[in-house]
C-alpha positions in Angstrom: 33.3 46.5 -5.4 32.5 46.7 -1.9 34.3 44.6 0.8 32.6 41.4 2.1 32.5 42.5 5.8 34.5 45.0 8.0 37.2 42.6 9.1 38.6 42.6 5.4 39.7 46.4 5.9 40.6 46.5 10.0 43.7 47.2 11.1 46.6 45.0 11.7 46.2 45.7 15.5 42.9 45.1 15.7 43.0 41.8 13.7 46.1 40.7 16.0 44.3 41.2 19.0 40.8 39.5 17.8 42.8 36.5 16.4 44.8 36.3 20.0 41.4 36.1 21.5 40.1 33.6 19.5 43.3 31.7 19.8 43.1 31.5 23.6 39.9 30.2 23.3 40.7 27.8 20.9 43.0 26.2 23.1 40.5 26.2 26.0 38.0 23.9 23.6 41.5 21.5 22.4 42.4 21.4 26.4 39.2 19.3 27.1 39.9 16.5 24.1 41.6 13.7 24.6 45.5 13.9 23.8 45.2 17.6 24.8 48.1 17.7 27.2 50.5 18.7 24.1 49.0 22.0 24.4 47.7 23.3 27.5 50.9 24.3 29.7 51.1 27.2 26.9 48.9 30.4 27.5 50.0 32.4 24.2 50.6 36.3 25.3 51.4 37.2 21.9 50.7 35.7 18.4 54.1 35.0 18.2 53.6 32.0 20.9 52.1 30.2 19.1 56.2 28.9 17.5 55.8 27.5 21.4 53.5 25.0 20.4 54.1 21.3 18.8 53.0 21.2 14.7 50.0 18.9 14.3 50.7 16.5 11.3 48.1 14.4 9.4 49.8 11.5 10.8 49.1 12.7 14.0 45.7 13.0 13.1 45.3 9.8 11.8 46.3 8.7 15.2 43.7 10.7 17.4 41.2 9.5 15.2 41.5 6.4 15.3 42.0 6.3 19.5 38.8 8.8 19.7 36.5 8.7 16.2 35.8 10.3 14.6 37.8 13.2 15.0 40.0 12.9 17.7 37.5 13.8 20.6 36.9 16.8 19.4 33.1 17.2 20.1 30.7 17.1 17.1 27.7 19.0 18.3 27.2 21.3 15.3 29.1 18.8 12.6 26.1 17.7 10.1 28.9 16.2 7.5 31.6 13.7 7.4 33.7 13.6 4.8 36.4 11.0 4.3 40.1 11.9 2.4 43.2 9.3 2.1 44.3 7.8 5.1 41.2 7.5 5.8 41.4 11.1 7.3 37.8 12.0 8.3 36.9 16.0 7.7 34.0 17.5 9.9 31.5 19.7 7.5 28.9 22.5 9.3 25.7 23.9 8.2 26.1 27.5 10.0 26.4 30.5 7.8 29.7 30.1 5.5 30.9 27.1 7.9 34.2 27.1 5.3 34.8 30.9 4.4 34.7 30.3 1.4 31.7 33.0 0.6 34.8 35.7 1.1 36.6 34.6 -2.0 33.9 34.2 -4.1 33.1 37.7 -2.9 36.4 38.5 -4.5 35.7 36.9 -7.7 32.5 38.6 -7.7 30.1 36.7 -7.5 27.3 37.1 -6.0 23.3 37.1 -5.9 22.4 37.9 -9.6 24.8 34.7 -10.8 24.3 30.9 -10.7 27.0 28.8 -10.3 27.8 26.0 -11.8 29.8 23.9 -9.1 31.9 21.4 -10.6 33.7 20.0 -7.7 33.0 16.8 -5.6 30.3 16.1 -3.1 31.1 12.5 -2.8 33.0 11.9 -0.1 35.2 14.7 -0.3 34.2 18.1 1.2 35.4 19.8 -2.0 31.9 20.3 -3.6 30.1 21.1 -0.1 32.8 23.9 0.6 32.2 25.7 -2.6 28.5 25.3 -2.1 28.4 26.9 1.1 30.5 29.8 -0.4 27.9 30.5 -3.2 24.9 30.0 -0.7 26.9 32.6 1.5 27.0 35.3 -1.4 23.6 34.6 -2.6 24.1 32.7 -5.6 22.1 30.0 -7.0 24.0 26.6 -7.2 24.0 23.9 -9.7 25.3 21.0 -7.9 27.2 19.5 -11.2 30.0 17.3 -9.2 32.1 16.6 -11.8 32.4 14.6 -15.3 29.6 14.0 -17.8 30.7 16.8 -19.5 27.9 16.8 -22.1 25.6 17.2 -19.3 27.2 19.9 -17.9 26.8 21.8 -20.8 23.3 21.2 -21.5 22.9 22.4 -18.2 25.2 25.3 -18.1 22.9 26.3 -21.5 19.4 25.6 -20.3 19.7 27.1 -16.5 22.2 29.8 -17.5 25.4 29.4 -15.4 26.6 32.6 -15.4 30.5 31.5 -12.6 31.7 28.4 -12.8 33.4 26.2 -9.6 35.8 23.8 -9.9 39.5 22.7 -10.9 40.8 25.0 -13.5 41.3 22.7 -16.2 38.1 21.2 -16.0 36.5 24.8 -17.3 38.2 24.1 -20.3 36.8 20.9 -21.3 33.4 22.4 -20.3 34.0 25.2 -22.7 35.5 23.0 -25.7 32.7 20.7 -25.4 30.5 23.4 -25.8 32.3 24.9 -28.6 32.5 21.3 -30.0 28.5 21.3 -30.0 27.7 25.1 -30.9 26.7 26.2 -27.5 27.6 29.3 -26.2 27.9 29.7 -22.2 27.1 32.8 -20.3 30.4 32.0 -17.9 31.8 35.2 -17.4 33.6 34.4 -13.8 35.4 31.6 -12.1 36.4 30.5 -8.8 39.2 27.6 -9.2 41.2 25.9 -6.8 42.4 22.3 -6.1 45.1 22.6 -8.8 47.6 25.1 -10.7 46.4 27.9 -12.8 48.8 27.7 -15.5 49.2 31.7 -16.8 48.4 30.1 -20.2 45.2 29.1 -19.1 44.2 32.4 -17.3 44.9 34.4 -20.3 43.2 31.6 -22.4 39.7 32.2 -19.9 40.1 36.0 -20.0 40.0 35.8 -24.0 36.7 34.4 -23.4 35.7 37.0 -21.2 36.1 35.0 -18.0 37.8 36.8 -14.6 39.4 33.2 -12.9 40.3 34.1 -9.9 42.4 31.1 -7.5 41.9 30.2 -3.7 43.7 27.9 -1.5 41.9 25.8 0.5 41.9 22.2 2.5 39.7 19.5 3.2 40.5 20.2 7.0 41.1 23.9 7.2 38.4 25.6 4.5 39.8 28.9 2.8 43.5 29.7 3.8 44.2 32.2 1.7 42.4 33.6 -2.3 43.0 35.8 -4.9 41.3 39.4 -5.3 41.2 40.8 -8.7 44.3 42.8 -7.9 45.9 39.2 -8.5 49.1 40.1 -6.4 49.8 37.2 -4.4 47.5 35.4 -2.0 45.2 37.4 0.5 45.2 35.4 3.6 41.4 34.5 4.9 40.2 36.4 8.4 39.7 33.0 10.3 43.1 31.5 9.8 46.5 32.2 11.5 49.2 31.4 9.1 52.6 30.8 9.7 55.7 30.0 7.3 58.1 27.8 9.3 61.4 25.8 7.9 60.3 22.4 6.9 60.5 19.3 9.1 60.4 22.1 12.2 58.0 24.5 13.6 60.6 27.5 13.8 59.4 30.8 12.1 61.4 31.9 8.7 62.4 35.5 8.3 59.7 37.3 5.9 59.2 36.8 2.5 61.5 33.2 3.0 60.2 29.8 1.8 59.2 27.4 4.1 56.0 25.0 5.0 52.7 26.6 5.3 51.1 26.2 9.2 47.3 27.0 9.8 46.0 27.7 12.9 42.1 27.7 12.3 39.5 29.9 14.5 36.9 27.8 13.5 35.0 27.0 17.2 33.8 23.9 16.0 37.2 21.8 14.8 40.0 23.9 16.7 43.1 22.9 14.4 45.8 24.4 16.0 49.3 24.6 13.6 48.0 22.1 11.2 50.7 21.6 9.0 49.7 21.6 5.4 52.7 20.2 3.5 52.7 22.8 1.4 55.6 25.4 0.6 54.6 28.9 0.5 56.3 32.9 1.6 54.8 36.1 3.1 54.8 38.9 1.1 55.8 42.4 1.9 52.5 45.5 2.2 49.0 45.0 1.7 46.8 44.2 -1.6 46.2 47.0 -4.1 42.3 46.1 -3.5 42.3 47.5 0.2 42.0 44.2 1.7 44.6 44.5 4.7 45.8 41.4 5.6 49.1 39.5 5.1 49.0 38.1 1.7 51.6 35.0 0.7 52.9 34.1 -2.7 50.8 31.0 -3.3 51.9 27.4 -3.4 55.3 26.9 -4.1 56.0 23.3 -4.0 55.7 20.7 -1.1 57.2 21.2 2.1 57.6 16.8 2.6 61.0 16.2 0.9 61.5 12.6 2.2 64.2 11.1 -0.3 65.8 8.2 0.3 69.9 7.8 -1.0 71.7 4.8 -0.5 68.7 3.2 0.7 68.0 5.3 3.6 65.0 7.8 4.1 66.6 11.6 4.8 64.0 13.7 5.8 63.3 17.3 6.2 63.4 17.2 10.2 67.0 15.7 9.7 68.1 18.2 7.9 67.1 20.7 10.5 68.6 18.9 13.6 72.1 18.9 11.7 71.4 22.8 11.4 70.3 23.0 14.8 73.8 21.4 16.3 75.7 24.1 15.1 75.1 27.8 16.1 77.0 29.5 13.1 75.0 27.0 10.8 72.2 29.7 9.1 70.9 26.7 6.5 72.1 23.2 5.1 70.6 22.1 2.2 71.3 18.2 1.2 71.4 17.5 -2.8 71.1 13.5 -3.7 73.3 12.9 -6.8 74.4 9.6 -9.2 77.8 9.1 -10.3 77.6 6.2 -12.4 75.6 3.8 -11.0 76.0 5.0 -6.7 74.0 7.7 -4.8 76.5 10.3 -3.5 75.1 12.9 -1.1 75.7 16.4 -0.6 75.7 18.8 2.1 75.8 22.5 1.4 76.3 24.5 4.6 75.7 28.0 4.8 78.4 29.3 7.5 81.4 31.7 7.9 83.6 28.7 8.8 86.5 27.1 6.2 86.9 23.7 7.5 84.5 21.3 6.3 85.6 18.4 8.6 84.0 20.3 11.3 81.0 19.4 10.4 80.9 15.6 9.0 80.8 14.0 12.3 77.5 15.7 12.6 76.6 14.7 9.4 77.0 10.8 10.0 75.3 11.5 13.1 71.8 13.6 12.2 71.7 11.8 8.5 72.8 8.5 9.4 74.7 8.3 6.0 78.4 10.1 5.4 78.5 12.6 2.6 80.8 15.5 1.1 80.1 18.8 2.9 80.5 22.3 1.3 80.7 25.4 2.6 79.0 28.3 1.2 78.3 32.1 2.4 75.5 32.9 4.4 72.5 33.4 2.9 73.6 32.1 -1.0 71.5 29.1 -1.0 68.0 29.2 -3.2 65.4 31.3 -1.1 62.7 27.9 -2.4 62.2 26.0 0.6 64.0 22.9 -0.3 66.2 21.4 2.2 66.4 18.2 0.4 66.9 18.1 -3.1 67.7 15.1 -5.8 68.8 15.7 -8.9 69.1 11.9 -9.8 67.6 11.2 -13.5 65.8 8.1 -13.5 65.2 8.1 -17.5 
């Protein structure tokens, strides 16, 4: 299959050195919004600058918006959609050419102008539906815009039109598919683009008995395409209009490659500059390039959630705690804090990766960062779970 466009295949230099570009721009556009001033004494040099920069959280977001709807200030000369996500967060939505990016996975999954797709996500609302349409318009496929549920509907139509790729969550193929089995139909589905969920091996291998390719994206309601699947199906791929970077959760600090940590997008997108939009979601780089000859970085997927919040003894302990007892200590590499019951109390946990034997060193620090006391232990560096947790409970509640 032939690459989507040239910037799939370029060089790492070359894409470094575009996405710098577009990155000082970007921060050019933020500087004249409202609430810009967390940005603009940084002029990135490098790529690696961009660590010098404050994460943007949803909460923050939620803030902006409401002091400047409806996005912040950011101006909304080519937005032709609003959509609306819990919160309310309020997403922009473009008509330009493949506003979302989401034609290059689809690309991927092969899809393209001979196939109609039957698009089972969202338009209500949520941008869900809208992004996947734009993808199929920007690959030339025909679009059934199904939205989901009515499932007896969607067969009828999936048999009358054709469908020949399906859109959606992946398990809602599967009801598609059983309903038609159900009712004697047989489907001309032969590929899928899922997202929005987990792709259970099970179920892949159950679609690729039928004779369906699924192939998975990642994607948000504020960022479009982060990262997709090619049919090489070796991790992640990460999209050419997205920075990604994979910091320790509750900060903005970089993790060595290939570690766990929280998934930060810078988007290129001129026309809502999101710079280090922190997903929430838990995620590592990979080492060399995708079998398919598709050069970028690739990550391992989702691995979890980066927001940990737990609260023991009645107190919230949160991720950026965590990382401000790590920070107090130089020879601290990683803590990790594990919420436990004996009988009925919460007792607390902190495991301290450092070359030091005294534990007493360290629980004044403790009581002072987490606000609660707790038993610390001291392990070697680098023994702790490479998984991105910082916080974890293991109280049953059952």
């Amino acid at each position: 299959m032939t690459h989507f466009d040239a910037l799939e295949t370029r060089s790492q230099d070359q894409r470094e050195a575009d996405q710098l570009r577009q990155l000082c721009a970007q921060i050019a556009r933020v500087a004249t919004a409202p609430g810009a001033c967390r940005i603009t004494d940084v002029q990135p040099q490098t790529l690696a600058d961009l660590a010098k920069l404050p994460v943007l959280r949803k909460s923050d977001l939620s803030t902006w918006q409401k002091e400047n709807p409806p996005f912040g200030g950011i101006p909304t000369a080519n937005i032709h959609h609003i959509f609306q996500s819990p919160g309310p967060i309020y997403e922009p939505g473009g008509t330009s050419h493949d506003w979302w990016r989401m034609g290059r996975f689809l690309h991927a999954c092969g899809i393209g102008a001979a196939d109609i797709v039957q698009n089972c996500f969202g338009y209500h609302l949520t941008p869900a539906g809208m992004i996947f349409d734009s993808g199929a318009r920007a690959v030339g496929a025909k679009v059934i815009p199904a939205g989901t549920g009515q499932t007896e509907l969607q067969v009828r139509a999936a048999v009358d039109i054709g469908s020949t790729a399906y859109a959606g969550t992946p398990d809602y193929l599967k009801i598609i598919l059983d309903k038609a089995d159900a009712t004697g139909e047989r489907l001309k589905i032969t590929r899928a683009a899922v997202g929005g969920g987990a792709l259970f091996p099970s179920l892949r291998k159950e679609y690729a008995d039928r004779g369906i390719q699924t192939l998975q994206c990642y994607a948000t309601a504020d960022l479009g395409n982060i990262a997709y699947e090619s049919p090489a199906m070796e991790g992640m791929i990460l999209d050419e209009g997205v920075i990604v970077e994979i910091v320790r959760p509750g900060t903005g600090d970089p993790v060595a490659p290939g570690e766990v940590g929280e998934v930060i997008v810078t988007t290129l997108n001129p026309d809502y500059p999101l710079i280090r939009f922190a997903t929430g979601d838990l995620s590592a780089i990979m080492e060399g390039t995708s079998p398919c000859g598709r050069t970028n970085t690739r990550i391992k997927g989702w691995m979890g959630r980066a927001d940990q919040t737990t609260k023991i003894k009645g107190m919230f302990v949160r991720p950026e705690q965590v990382a401000a007892f790590v920070a107090a200590h130089e020879e601290v590499s990683r803590a990790r804090v594990i919420a436990t019951r004996n009988g009925e109390m919460d007792e607390m946990t902190i495991k301290v990766e450092t070359r030091a034997a005294n534990p007493a060193l360290y629980e004044g620090t403790v009581l002072e960062t987490l606000k609660l006391r707790g038993k610390v232990e001291l392990v070697p560096p680098g023994s702790l779970p490479n998984d991105g947790k910082v916080i974890e409970d293991l109280r049953q509640y059952d």
